[in-house]
C-alpha positions as CSV (number, residue, x, y, z in Angstrom):
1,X,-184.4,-4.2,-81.1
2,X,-186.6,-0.7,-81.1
3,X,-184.6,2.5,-81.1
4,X,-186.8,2.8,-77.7
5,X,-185.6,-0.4,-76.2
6,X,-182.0,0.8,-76.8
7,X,-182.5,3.9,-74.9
8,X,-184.0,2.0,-72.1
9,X,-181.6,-0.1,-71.6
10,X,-178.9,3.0,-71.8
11,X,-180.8,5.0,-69.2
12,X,-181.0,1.4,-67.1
13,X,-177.2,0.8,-67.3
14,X,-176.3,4.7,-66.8
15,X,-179.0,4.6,-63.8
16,X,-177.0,1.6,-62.4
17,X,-173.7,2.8,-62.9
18,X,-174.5,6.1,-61.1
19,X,-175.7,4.2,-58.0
20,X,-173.5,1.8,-58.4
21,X,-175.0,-1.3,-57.1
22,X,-176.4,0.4,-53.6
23,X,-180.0,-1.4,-54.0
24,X,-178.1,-4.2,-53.6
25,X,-175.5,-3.1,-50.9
26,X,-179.0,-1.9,-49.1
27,X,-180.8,-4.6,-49.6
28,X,-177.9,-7.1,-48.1
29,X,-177.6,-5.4,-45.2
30,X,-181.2,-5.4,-44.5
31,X,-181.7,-9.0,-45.4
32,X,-179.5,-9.5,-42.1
33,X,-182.0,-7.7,-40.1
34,X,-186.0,-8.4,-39.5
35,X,-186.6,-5.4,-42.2
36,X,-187.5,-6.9,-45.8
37,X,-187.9,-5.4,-48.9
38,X,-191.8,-5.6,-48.8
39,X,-192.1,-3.4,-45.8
40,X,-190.3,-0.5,-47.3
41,X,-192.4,-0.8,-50.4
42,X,-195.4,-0.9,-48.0
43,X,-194.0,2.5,-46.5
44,X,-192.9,4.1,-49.3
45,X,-196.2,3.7,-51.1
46,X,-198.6,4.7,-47.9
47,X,-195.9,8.3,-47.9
48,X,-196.7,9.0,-51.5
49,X,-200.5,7.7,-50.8
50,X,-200.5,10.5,-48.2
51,X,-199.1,13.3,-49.5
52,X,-201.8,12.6,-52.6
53,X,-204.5,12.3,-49.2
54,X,-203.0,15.6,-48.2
55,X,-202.9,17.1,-51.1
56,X,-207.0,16.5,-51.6
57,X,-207.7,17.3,-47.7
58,X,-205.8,20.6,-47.8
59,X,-207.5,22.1,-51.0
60,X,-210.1,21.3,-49.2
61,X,-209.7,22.9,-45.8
62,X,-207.7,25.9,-48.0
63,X,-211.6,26.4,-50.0
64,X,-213.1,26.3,-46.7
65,X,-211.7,28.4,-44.8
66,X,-211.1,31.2,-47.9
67,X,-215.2,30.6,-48.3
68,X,-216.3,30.7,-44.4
69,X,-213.5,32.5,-42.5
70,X,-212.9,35.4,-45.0
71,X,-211.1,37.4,-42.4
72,X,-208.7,34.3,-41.3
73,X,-207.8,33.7,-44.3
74,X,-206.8,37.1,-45.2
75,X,-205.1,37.4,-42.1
76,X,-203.0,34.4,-42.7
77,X,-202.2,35.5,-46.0
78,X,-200.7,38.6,-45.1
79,X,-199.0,37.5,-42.6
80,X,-196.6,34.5,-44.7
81,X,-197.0,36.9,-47.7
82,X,-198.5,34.8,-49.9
83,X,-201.5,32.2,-50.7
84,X,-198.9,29.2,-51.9
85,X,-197.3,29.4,-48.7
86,X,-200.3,29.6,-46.8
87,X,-201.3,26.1,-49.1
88,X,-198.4,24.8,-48.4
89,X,-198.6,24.9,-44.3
90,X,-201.8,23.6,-44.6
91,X,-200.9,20.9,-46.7
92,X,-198.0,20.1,-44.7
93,X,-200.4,19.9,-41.3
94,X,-202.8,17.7,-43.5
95,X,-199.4,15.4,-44.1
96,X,-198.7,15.1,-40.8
97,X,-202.2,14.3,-39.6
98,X,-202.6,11.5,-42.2
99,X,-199.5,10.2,-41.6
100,X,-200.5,10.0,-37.5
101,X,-203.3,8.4,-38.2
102,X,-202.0,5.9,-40.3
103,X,-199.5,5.2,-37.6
104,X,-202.0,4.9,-34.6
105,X,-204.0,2.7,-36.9
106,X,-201.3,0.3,-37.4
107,X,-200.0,0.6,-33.3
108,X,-203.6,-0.6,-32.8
109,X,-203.7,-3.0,-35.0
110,X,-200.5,-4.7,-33.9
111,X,-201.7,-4.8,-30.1
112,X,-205.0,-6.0,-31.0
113,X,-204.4,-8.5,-33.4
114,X,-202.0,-11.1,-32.6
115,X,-200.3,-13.4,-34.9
């Protein structure tokens, strides 16, 4: 065995011991209930997907509005006292819009398909 298999499997046993067994204790409580383990790895992945969505869409709309609205911009960043912080609200709007719209997709989906 690999000096890198080793510390795998240490950092997998130490990982384990620190949580110690809640995946499991999780995971049996919400095999009692219509929730399944697929779903929250279909959420989990679409929150990570859109913070990278988010990420893109508020460079984006942070370029534009620094390029076109010069005096916005600059009035904004005095006012939270800094660019990053500006970036960050903007980010954190694009989050929450791509979010929504995920969300009204799938509510429209679920009343216009049926099973």
């Amino acid at each position: 065995m690999g000096l890198e298999k080793v510390a795998s499997n240490t950092a997998f046993k130490n990982t384990k011991e620190f949580t110690g067994g809640m995946d499991k204790k999780i995971f049996s409580a919400l095999g009692k209930s219509k929730v399944n383990k697929k779903r929250i790895a279909i959420e989990v992945l679409w929150i990570f997907g859109a913070a990278f969505i988010a990420f893109l869409v508020g460079f984006l709309v942070f370029y534009l509005i620094g390029q076109f609205m010069t005096e916005v911009f600059v009035e904004f960043v005095q006012k939270l006292d800094s660019m990053t912080k500006f970036y960050f609200w903007i980010f954190l709007f694009c989050f929450i819009g791509v979010y929504v719209a995920r969300l009204i997709v799938w509510a429209v989906k679920t009343v216009l398909i049926k099973e």
